[in-house]
C-alpha positions in Angstrom: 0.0 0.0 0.0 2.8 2.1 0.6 4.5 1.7 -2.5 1.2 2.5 -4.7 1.3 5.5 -2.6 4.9 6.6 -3.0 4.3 6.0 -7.0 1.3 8.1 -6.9 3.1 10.9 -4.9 6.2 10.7 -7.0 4.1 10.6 -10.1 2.1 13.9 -8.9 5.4 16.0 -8.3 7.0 14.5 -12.1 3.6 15.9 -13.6 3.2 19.5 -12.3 4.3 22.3 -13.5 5.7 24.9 -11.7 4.4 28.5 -11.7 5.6 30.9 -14.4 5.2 34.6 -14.9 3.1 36.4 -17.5 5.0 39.0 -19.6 4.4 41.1 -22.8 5.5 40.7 -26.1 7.7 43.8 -25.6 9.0 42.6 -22.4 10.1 39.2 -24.2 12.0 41.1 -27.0 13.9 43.8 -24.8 15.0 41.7 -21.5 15.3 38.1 -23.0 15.8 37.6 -27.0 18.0 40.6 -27.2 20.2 39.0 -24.4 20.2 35.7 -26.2 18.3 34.7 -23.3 15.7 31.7 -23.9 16.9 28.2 -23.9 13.2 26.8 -25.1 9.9 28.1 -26.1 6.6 25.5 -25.9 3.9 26.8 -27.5 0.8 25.2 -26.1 -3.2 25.6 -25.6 -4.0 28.1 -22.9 -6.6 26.3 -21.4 -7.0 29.3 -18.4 -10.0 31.6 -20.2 -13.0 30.4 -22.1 -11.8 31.3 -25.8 -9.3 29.7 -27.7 -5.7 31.1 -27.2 -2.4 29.6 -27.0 0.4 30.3 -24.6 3.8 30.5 -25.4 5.8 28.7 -22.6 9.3 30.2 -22.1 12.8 29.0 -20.0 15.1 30.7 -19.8 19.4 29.9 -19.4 18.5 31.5 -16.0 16.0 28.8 -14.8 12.9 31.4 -14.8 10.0 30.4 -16.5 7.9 32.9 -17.5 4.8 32.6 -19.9 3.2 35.0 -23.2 -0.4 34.7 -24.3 0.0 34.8 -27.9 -3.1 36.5 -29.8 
């Protein structure tokens, strides 16, 4: 019983994502591309309003993750 719950626990913390911040388009260009800044960009469904949107998902050499809404 233990183990099933240890495997669900460990499976839990594997799955969820940590929290990133919101920034603007302008904000993305000035204080991360123009530094050579971004080690990956995900682009994925926003799934946080009720329209359809996607999300860029951003990290960075730093270890910040941050996010864009795209339009």
């Amino acid at each position: 019983m233990m183990a099933i719950m240890g495997a669900t626990g460990a499976y839990y913390v594997s799955t969820v994502e940590t929290p990133s911040k919101e920034i603007t388009y302008q904000e993305l260009v000035q204080q991360h591309l123009q530094h050579n800044d971004i080690k990956m960009i995900t682009l994925c469904e926003d799934k946080t309003g009720t329209t359809f949107k996607f999300r860029a998902q951003i990290e960075s050499h730093k270890g910040e993750r941050i996010h864009l809404i795209l339009p």
